[in-house]
C-alpha positions as a Markdown table, in Angstrom:
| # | Residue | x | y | z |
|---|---|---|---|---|
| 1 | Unk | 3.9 | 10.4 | -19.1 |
| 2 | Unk | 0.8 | 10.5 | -17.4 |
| 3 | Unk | -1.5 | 9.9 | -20.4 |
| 4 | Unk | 1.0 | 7.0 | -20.8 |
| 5 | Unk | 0.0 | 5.8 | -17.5 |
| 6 | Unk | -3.5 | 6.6 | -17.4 |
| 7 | Unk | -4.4 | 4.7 | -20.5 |
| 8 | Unk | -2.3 | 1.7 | -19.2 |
| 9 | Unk | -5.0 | 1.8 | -16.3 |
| 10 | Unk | -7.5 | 2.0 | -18.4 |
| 11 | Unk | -6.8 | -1.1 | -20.2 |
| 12 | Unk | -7.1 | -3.0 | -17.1 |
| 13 | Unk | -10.1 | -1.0 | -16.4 |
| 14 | Unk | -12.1 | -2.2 | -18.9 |
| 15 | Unk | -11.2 | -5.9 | -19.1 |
| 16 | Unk | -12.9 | -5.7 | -15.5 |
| 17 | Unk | -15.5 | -4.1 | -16.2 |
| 18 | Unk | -18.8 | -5.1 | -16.6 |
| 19 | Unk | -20.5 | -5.0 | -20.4 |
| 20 | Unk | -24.0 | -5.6 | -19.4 |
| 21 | Unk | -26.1 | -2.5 | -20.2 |
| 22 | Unk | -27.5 | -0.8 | -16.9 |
| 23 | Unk | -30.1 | 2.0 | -16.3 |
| 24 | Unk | -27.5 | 4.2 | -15.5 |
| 25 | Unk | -26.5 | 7.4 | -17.9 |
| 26 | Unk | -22.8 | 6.4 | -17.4 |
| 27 | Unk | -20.7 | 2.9 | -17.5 |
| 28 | Unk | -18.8 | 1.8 | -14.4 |
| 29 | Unk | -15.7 | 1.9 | -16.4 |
| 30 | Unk | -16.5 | 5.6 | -17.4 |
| 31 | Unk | -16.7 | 7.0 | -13.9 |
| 32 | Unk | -13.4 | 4.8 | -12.5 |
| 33 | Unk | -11.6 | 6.4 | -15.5 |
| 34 | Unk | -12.2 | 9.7 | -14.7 |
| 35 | Unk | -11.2 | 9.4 | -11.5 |
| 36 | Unk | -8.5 | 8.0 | -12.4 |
| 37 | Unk | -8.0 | 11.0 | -14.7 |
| 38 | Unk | -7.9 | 13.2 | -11.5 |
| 39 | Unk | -5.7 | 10.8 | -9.1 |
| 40 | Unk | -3.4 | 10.7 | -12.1 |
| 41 | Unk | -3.1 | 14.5 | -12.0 |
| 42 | Unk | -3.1 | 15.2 | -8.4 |
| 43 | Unk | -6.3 | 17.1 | -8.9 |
| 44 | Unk | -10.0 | 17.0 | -7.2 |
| 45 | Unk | -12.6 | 14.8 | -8.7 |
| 46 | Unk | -14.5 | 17.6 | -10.4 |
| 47 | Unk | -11.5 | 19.0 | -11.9 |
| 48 | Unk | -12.1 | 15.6 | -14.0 |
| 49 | Unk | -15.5 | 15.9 | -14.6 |
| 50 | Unk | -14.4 | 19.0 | -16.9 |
| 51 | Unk | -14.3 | 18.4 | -20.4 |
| 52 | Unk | -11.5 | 21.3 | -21.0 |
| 53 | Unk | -9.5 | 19.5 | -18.7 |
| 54 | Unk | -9.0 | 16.3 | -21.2 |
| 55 | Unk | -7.2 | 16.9 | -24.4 |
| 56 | Unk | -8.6 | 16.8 | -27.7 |
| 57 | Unk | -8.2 | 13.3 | -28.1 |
| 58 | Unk | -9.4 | 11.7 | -25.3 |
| 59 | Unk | -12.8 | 13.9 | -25.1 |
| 60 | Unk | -14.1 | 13.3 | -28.5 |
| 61 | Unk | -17.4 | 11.7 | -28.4 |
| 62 | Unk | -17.0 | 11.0 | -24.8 |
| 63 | Unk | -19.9 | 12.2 | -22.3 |
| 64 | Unk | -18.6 | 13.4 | -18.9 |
| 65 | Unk | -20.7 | 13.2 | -15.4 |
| 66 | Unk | -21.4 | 15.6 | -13.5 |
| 67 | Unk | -19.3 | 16.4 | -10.0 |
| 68 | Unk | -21.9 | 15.0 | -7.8 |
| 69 | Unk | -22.7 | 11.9 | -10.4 |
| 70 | Unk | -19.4 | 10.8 | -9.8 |
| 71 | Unk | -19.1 | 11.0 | -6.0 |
| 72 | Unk | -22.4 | 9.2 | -6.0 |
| 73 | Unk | -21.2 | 5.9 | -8.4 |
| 74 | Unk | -17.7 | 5.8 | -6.7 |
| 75 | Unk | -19.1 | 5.0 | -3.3 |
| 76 | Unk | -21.6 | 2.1 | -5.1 |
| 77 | Unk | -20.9 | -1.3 | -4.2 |
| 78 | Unk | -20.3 | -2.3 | -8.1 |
| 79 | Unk | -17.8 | 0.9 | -9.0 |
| 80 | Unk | -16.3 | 0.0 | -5.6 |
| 81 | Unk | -16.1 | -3.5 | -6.8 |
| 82 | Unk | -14.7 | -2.9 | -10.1 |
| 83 | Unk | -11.7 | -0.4 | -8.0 |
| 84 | Unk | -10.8 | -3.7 | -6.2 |
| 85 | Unk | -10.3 | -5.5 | -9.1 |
| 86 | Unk | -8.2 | -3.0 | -10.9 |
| 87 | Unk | -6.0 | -3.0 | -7.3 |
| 88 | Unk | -5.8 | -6.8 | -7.2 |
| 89 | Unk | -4.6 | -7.4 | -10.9 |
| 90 | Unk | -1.5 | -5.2 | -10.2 |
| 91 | Unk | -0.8 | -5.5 | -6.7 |
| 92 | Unk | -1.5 | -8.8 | -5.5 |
| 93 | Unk | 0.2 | -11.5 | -5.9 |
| 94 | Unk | 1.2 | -13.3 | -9.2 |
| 95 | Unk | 2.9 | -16.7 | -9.9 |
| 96 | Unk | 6.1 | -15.2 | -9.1 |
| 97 | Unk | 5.3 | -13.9 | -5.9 |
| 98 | Unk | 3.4 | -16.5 | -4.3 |
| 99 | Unk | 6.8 | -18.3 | -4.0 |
| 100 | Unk | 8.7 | -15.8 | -1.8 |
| 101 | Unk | 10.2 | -16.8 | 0.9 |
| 102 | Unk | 11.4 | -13.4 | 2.2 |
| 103 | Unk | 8.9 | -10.4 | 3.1 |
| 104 | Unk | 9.2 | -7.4 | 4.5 |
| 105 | Unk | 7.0 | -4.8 | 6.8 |
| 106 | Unk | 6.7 | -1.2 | 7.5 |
| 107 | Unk | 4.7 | 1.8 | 7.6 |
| 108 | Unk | 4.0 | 5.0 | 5.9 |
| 109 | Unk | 2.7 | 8.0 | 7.7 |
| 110 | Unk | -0.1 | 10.3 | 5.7 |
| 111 | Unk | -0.1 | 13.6 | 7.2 |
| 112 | Unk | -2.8 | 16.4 | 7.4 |
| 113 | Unk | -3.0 | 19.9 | 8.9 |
| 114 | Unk | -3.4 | 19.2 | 13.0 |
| 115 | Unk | -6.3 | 22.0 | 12.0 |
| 116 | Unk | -7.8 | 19.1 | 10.2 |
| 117 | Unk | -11.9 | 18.5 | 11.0 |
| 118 | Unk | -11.0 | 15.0 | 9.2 |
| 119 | Unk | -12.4 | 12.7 | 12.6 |
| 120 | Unk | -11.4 | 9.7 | 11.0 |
| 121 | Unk | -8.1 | 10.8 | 11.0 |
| 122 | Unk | -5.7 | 10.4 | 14.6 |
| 123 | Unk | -3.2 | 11.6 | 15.9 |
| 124 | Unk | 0.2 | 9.1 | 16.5 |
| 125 | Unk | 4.0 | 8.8 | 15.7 |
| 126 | Unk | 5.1 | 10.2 | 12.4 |
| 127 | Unk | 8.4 | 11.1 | 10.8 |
| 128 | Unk | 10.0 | 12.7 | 13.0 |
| 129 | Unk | 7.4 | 13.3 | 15.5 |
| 130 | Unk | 3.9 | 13.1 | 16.3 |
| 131 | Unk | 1.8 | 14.2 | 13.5 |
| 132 | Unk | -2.2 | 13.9 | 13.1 |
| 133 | Unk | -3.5 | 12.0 | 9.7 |
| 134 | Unk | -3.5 | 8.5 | 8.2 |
| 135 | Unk | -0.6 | 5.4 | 8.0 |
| 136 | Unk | -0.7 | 2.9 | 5.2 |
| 137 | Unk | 0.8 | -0.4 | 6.3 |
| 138 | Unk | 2.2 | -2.2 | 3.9 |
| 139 | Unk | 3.6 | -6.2 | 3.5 |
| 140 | Unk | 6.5 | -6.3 | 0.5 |
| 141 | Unk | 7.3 | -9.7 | -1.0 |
| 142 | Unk | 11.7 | -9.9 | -2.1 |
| 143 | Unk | 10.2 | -9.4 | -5.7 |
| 144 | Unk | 8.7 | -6.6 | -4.8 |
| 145 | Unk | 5.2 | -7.3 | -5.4 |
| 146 | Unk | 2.6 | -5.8 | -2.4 |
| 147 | Unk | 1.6 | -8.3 | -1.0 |
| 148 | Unk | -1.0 | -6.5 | 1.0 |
| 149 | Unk | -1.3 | -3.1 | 2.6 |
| 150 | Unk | -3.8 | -1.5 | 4.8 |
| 151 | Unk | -4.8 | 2.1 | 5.8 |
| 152 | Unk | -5.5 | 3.1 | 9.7 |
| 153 | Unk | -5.6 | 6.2 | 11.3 |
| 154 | Unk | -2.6 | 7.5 | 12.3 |
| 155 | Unk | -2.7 | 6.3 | 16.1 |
| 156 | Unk | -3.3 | 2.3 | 15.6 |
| 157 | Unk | -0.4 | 0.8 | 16.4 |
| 158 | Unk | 2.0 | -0.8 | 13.7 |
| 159 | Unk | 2.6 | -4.1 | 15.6 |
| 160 | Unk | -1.5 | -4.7 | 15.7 |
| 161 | Unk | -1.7 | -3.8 | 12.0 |
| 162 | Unk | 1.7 | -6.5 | 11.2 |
| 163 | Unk | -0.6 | -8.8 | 12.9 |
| 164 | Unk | -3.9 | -9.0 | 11.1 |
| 165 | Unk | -1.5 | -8.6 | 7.6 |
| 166 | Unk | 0.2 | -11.6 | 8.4 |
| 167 | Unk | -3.2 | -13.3 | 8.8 |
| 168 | Unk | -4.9 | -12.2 | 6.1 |
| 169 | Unk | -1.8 | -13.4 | 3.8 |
| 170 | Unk | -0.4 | -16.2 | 5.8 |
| 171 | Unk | 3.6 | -16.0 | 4.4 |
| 172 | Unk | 6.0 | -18.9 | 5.1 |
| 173 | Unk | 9.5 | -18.3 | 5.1 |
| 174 | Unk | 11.2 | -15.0 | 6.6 |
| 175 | Unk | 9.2 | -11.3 | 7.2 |
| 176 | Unk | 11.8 | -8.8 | 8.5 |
| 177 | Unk | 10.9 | -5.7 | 10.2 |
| 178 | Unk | 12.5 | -2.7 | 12.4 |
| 179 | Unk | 13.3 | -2.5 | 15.4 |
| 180 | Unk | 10.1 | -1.4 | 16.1 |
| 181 | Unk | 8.6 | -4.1 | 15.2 |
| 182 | Unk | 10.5 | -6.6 | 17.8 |
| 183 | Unk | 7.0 | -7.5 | 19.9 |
| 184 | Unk | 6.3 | -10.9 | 21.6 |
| 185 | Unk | 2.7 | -11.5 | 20.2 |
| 186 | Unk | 4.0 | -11.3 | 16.5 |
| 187 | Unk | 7.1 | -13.9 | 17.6 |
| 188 | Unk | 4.1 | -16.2 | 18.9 |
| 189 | Unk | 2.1 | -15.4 | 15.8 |
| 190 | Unk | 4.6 | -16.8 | 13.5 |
| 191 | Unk | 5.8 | -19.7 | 15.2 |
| 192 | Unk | 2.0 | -21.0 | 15.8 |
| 193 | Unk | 1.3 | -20.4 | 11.8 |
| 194 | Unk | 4.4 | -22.7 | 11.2 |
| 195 | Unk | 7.0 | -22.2 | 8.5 |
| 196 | Unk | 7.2 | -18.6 | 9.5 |
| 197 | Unk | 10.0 | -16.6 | 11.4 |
| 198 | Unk | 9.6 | -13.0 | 12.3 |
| 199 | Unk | 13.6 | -11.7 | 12.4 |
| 200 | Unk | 13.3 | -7.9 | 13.9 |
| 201 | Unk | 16.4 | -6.2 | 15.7 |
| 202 | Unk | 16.2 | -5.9 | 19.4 |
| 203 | Unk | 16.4 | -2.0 | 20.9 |
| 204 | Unk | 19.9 | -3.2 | 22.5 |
| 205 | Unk | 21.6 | -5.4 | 20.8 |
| 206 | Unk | 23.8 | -8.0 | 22.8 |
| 207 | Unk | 21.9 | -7.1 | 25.9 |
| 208 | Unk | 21.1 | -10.0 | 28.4 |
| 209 | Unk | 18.3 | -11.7 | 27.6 |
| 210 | Unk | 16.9 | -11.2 | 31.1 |
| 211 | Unk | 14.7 | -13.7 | 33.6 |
| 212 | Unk | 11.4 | -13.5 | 32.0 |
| 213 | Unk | 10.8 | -16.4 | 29.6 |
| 214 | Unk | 11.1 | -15.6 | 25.8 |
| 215 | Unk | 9.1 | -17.2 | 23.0 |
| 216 | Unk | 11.1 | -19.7 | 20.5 |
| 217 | Unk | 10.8 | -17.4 | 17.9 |
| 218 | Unk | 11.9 | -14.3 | 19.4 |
| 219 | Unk | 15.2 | -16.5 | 20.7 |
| 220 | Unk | 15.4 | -17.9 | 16.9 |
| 221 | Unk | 15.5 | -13.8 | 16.0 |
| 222 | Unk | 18.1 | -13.2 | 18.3 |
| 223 | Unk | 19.9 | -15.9 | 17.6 |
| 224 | Unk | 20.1 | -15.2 | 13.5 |
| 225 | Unk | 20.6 | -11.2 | 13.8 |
| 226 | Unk | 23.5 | -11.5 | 16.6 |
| 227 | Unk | 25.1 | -14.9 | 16.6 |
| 228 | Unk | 25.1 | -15.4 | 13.1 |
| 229 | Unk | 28.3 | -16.8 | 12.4 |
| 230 | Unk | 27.5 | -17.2 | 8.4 |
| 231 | Unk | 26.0 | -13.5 | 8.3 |
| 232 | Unk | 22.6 | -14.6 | 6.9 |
| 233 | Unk | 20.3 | -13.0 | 9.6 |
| 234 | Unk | 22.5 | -9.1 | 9.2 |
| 235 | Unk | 21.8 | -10.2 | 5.6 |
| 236 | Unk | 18.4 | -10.1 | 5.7 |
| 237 | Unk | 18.0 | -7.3 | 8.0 |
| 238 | Unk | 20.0 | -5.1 | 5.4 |
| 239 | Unk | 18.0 | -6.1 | 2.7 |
| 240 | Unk | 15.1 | -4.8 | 4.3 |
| 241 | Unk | 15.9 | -1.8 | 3.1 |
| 242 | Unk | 13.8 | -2.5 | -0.5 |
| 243 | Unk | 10.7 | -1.7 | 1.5 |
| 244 | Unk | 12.0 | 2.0 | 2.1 |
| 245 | Unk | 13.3 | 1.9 | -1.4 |
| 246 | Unk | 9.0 | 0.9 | -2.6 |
| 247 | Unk | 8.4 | 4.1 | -0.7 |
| 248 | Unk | 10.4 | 6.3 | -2.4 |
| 249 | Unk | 10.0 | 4.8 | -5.8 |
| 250 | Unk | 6.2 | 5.8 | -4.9 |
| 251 | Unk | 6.6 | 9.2 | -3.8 |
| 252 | Unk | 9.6 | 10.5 | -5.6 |
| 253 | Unk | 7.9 | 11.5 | -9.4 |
| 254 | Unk | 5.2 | 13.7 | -10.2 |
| 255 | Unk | 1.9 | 13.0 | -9.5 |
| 256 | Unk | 3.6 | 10.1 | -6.9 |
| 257 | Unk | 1.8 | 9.6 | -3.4 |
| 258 | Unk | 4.0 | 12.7 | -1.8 |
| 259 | Unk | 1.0 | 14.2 | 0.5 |
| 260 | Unk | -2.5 | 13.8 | 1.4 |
| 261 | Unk | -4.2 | 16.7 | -0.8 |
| 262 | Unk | -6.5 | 18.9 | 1.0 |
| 263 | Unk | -9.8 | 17.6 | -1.1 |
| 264 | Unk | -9.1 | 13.9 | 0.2 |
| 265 | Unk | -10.1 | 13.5 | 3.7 |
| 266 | Unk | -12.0 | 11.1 | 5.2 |
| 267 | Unk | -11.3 | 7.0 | 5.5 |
| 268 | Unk | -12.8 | 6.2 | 2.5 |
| 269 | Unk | -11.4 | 9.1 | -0.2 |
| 270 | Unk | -8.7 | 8.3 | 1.8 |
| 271 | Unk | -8.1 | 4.6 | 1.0 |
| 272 | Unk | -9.8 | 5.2 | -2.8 |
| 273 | Unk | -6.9 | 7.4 | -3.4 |
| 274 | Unk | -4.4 | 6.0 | -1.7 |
| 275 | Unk | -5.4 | 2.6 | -4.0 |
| 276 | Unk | -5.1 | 4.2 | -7.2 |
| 277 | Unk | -1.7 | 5.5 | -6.0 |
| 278 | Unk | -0.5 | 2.5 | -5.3 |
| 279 | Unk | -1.6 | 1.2 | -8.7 |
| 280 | Unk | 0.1 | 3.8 | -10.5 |
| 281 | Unk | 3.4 | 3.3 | -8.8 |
| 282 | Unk | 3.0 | -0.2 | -9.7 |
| 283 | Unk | 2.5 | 0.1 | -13.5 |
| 284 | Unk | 5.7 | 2.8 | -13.6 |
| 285 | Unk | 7.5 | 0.4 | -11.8 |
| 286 | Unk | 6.5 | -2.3 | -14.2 |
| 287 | Unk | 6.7 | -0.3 | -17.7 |
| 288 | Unk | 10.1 | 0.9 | -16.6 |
| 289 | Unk | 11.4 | -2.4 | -15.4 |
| 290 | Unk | 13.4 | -1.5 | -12.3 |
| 291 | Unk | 11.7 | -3.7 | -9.8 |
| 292 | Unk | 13.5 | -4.6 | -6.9 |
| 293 | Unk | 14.4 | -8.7 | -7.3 |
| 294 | Unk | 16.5 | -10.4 | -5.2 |
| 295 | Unk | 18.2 | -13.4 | -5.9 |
């Protein structure tokens, strides 16, 4: 299974790749499929480099760089490149999903040890607690397709980071979120991009709505979670849970984003794994045809 999945990477890999001969010893497509190689395993980069580590098949005639070859390429601006373009063909959105009129929003907490010398890392509100490490934040489309995600430390708020996602892909139509994510500036956010309503559950539901003034869009929230008299707003807040199900689906298999290992620290291992994660979680979903799809 993870051959499977690694050589269904590495199809995508090298249709983005570049052809054109360079000085280095070793293609850009060579070093992001070894690393692949490792992510795929839930092993450390050099564990890749190895060739005893690749079966028989897939290291015939192949040349292999060394550990400190491939830290070097992966942090050059064309390997980083080519790594976006891999993440773009199978996360971002395709003709289906530019048509969504529903999204949701939410968070994923990343921990590491509190004994951690990671300073990238902070420390903020995990599952269950506070915890110290990393949060992807991630913007689902009702098809299921991520629309975009980004990676903070631990301690940046997730209203700030629902903000800047709903900027950089400019929705129209409905994004739900929890109740944590029932904040005035998003409410104001929406309404001024048009053709956008945020619908987030208050902390107290039927509570007064007080004497300060309230934005249009946080009243249309309020309005469509708690005076609904055709059900359509407690509709969409129940199908909010497909975000939480694209969690699981990502962490519940082997070699699935479960934990930060203790070789990836900093922000940019960090966000190179977390990437190829995402990627892989995307083809499974894909090859095994149980995305989410509302109708």
């Amino acid at each position: 299974m993870k051959e499977r999945a690694w050589k269904a990477v590495r199809e995508i890999i090298r249709r983005h790749a570049c052809r054109k001969s360079t000085r280095e010893d070793f293609a850009d497509a060579n070093i992001v499929e070894v690393f692949y190689w490792a992510v795929v395993h839930d092993r450390p980069q050099g564990w890749a480099t190895a060739r005893e580590n690749w079966p028989i098949h897939l290291r015939r005639a192949r040349r292999f760089p060394s550990q400190g070859t491939l830290s070097r390429r992966l942090r050059s601006p064309r390997v980083r490149a080519l790594l976006q373009q891999v993440e773009e063909e199978v996360l971002r959105w395709n003709a289906a999903s530019s048509t969504a009129l529903v999204h949701y929003v939410d968070g994923k907490p990343l921990t590491v040890s509190r004994c951690s010398q990671d300073r990238q890392s902070g420390y903020g509100w995990g599952a269950g607690g506070k915890a110290k490490g990393y949060k992807i934040h991630v913007l689902l489309g009702e098809n299921g397709a991520i629309s975009a995600w980004r990676l903070t430390p631990m301690s940046t708020s997730e209203k700030v980071m629902a903000r800047r996602l709903i900027r950089a892909v400019k929705p129209q139509g409905y994004v739900i979120g929890d109740g944590n994510y029932d904040d005035r500036h998003l409410h104001e956010q929406c309404a001024a991009q048009g053709e956008l309503q945020w619908v987030a559950p208050r902390s107290k539901p039927g509570a007064g709505l007080g004497h300060r003034p309230k934005s249009p869009g946080r009243l249309r929230s309020i309005e469509l979670l708690e005076n609904s008299r055709t059900g359509f707003g407690p509709d969409l807040l129940r199908k909010r849970t497909a975000i939480e199900r694209r969690f699981g689906w990502t962490v519940s298999y082997g070699g699935g984003l479960t934990c930060l290992p203790a070789w990836v620290r900093s922000y940019l291992r960090v966000h190179r794994w977390v990437s190829a994660k995402l990627v892989l979680s995307s083809l499974r979903i894909r090859d095994r045809k149980t995305l989410y799809v509302t109708t």
